[in-house]
N, C-alpha and C positions, 0 to 999 in steps of 0.2 A: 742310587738316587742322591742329588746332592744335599747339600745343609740346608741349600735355601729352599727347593720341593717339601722336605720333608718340615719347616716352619711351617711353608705354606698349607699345608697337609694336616700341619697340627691345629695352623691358624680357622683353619676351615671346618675343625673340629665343634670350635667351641660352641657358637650356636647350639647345638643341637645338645652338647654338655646342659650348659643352663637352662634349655627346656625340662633336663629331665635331673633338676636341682629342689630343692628346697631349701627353708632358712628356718632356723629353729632358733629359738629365745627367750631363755627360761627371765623371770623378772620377779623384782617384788619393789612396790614401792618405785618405779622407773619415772615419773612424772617429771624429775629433775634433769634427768637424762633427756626426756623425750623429744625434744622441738630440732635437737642436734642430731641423736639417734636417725629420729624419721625421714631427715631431710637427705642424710645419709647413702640411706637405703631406697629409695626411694630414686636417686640418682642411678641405680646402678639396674635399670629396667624388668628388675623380677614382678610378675602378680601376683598382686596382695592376697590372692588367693592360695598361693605357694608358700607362704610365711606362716606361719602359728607362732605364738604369745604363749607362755605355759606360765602360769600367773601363780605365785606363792597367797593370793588372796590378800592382793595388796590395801591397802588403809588409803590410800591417795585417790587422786583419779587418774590412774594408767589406766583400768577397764575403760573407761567412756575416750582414752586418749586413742587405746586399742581401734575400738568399734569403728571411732571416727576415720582411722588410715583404710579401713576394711580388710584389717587384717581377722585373719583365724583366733580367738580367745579361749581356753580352755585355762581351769581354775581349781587348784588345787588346795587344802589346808595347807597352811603356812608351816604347822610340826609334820607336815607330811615331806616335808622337800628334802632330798637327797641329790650329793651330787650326780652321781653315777645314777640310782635309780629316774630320778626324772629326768631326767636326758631319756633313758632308754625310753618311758611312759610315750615322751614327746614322737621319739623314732617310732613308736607299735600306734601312735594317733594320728601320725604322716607316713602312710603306707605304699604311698605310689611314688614318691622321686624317689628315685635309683643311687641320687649325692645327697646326702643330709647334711648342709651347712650351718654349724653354731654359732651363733655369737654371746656372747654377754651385750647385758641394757647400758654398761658404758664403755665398749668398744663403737668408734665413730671410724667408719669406712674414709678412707680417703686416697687418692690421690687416682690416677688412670683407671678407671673399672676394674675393682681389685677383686670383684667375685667374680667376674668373669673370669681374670691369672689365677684366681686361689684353683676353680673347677677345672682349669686348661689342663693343668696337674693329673686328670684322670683319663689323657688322650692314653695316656701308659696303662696299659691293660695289666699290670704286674702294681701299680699303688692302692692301694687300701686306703690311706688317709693321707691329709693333706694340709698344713699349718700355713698361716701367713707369719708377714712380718708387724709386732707389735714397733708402735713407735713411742718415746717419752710426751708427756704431755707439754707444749708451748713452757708451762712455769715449773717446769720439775726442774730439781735439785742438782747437784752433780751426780748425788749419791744412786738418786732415783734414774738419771739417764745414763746412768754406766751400766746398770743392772737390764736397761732394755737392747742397749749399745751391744753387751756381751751375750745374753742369750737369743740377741734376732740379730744377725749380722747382716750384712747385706751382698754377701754369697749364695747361693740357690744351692740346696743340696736331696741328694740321694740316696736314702740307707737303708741296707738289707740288714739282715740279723750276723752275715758276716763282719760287720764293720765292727762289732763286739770287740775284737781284737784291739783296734786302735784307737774304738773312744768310748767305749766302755758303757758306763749307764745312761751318758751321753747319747748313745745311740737312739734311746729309748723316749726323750726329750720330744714333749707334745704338747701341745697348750689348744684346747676350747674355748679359748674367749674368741680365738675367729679361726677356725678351723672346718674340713669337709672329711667326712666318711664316706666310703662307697657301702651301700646299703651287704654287698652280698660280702664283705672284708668284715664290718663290724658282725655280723649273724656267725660267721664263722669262728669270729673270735670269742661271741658268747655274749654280746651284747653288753651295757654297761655295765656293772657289779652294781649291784642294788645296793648292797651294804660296806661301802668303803669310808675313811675318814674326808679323805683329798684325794688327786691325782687319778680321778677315775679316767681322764686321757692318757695316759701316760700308762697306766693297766693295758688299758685296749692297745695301744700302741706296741708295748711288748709284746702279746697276745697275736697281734697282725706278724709282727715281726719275726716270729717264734714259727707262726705256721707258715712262714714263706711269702709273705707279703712284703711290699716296699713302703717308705716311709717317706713322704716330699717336703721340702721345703722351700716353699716361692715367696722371695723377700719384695717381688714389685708386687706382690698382694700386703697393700697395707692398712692399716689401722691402725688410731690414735689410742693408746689402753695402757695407764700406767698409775700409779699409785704412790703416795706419801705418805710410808706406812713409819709409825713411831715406832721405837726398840722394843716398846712390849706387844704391840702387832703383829712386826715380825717373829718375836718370841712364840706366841702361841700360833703363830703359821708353820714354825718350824717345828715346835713340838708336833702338830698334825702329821708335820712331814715324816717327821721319824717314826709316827704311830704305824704311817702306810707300811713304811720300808719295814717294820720288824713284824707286822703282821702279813704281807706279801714279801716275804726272805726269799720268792721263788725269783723274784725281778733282780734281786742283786746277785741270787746263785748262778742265770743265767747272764747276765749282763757286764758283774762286775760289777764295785764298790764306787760309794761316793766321793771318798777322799780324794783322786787326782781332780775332779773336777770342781772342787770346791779350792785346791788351791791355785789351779789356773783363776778363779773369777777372781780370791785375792789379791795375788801378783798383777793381774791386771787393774783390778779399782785401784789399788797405791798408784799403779801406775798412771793411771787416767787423774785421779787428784792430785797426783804431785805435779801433773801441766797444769791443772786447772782449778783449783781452789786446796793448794796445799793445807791450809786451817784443818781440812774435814780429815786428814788423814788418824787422828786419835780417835776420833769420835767415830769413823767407821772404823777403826779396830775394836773398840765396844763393842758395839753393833756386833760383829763380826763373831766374839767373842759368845755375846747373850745366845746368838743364832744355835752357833755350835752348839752350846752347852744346852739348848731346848731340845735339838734334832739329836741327841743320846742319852737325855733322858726320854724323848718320846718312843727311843727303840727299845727302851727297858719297862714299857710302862708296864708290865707285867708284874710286875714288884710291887704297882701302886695298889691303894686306895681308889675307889670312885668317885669319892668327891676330891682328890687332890687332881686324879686325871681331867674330871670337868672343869675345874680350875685354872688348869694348864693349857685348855686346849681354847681356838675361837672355832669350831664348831660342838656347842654345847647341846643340839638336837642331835647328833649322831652317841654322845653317851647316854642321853635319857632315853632313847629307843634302844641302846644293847639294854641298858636296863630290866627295861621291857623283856626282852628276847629272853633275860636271863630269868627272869620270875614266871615268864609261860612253861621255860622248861626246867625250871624247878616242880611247878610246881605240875606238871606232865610226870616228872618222875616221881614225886609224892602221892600220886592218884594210882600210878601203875607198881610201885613200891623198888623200885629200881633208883639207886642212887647215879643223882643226875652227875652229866658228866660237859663240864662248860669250861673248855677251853677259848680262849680268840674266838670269837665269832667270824668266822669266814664268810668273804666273799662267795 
């Protein structure tokens, strides 16, 4: 068959892909986002009846913003939200599309029908999941546009669990703010971890990856989704970061370490600031610097204190729930006279 049958082939696909799609959208507080959000989506000819809202019990008016599009609302306590678990909540509350499509309330869809390329992705009967390409926002930084430059390129790419070899934890590299599952890839892989700090895509991705599934990346599926994050933002991002990595050590045993990929993004920022706003090059070695030193102590937090780790960290609902966790089975083993045994609380 030649190249051009087999587009046509693929191209013929998609229809029938997005039928059997959905879009999922956890939010809180989205009312600032919404007028851009909607209009968005809303381009891109899904029914509003294929969409769900999974609402942190926002304070604003997102609920009455929701109602009014006709989309799906479902509303959960705001200490109730997890990354990984409400994700999955949302996936077991949309039980018939086949593609579960994510986005975050400030990823704005743009440019040629980009859910339609994101799902095209799953004409391949071997991909499990599916990532777009994030783009910087119109006023971001150098700092902030190098960081979307480097991790969404604009190569289209295909990774199996062998590419482990040549790019290491890289391979495992997934992002939900606009991303697709195939319903029967994510069940397989166990659905989202209910109790992680961060990177509950990035879990599941290995997870797909691990059991034989393929990883996509289609950079003409795009979205605007980018951030101005200050040096202690990123600080306690990256300390999360390091939580994930030293309490799931199975992703870097099986993947391979962080370090080469952290010094390619290096070498690359100096080198994108020294074309383009030389100045910044001190201050992102700071930066740089603060990052490292949060993402090794967040692999040692083992060592800490609980209120130095909720300190350290910005998601401060996922320590007040292990909390929790830890004083039901304390006191489970105080009732049964078995001395508890509370390691990491696992995924």
């Amino acid at each position: 068959m030649s190249a051009q049958k087999l587009l046509d082939r693929k191209t013929s696909l998609i229809p029938s892909l997005m039928d059997r799609a959905g879009v999922i959208v956890p939010t809180w507080n989205a009312g600032r986002y919404w007028p851009q959000f909607e209009a968005s989506l809303q381009k891109q000819g899904i029914a509003p009846d294929r969409v769900l809202i999974i609402d942190s019990s926002s304070s604003d008016d997102t609920h009455d913003l929701v109602k009014k599009a006709g989309y799906r609302l479902e509303v959960i306590p705001q200490e109730s939200f997890r990354h990984g678990a409400t994700r999955q909540l949302a996936a077991e509350l949309m039980p018939n599309p086949e593609i579960l499509v994510y986005l975050t309330q400030d990823a704005l869809l743009c440019g040629d029908k980009p859910l339609e390329k994101l799902v095209s992705a799953f004409a391949n009967p071997e991909v499990g999941g599916c990532y777009g390409r994030q783009l910087p926002r119109p006023q971001a930084g150098p700092i902030e546009r190098h960081a979307r430059l480097f991790n969404y390129p604009a190569t289209p790419d295909l990774r199996s669990f062998a590419d482990r070899k040549a790019l290491g934890i890289r391979t495992a590299f997934f992002s939900d703010s606009f991303a697709a599952y195939r319903r029967t890839a994510l069940n397989e892989a166990g659905g989202f971890p209910d109790h992680t700090i961060v990177s509950e895509d990035v879990t599941v991705a290995a997870r797909m990856l691990i059991g034989g599934w393929k990883i996509a990346y289609q950079p003409d599926a795009t979205v605007i989704h980018s951030h101005d994050l200050s040096i202690r933002q990123e600080f306690l991002r990256y300390f999360d970061i390091g939580v994930h990595h030293g309490r799931e050590a199975w992703i870097l045993d099986a993947f391979g370490r962080a370090g080469g990929e952290g010094t390619q993004f290096v070498t690359s920022q100096a080198r994108y600031l020294f074309q383009n706003q030389p100045s910044l090059l001190v201050w992102a070695t700071l930066r740089n610097a603060s990052k490292w030193c949060a993402y090794q102590l967040g692999r040692r937090e083992n060592c800490m204190p609980q209120v130095v780790k909720e300190a350290l960290s910005a998601q401060k609902g996922f320590w007040l729930e292990e909390r929790r966790r830890r004083e039901i089975l304390s006191h489970q083993a105080a009732v049964s006279g078995t001395p508890p045994e509370i390691p990491h609380l696992r995924t």
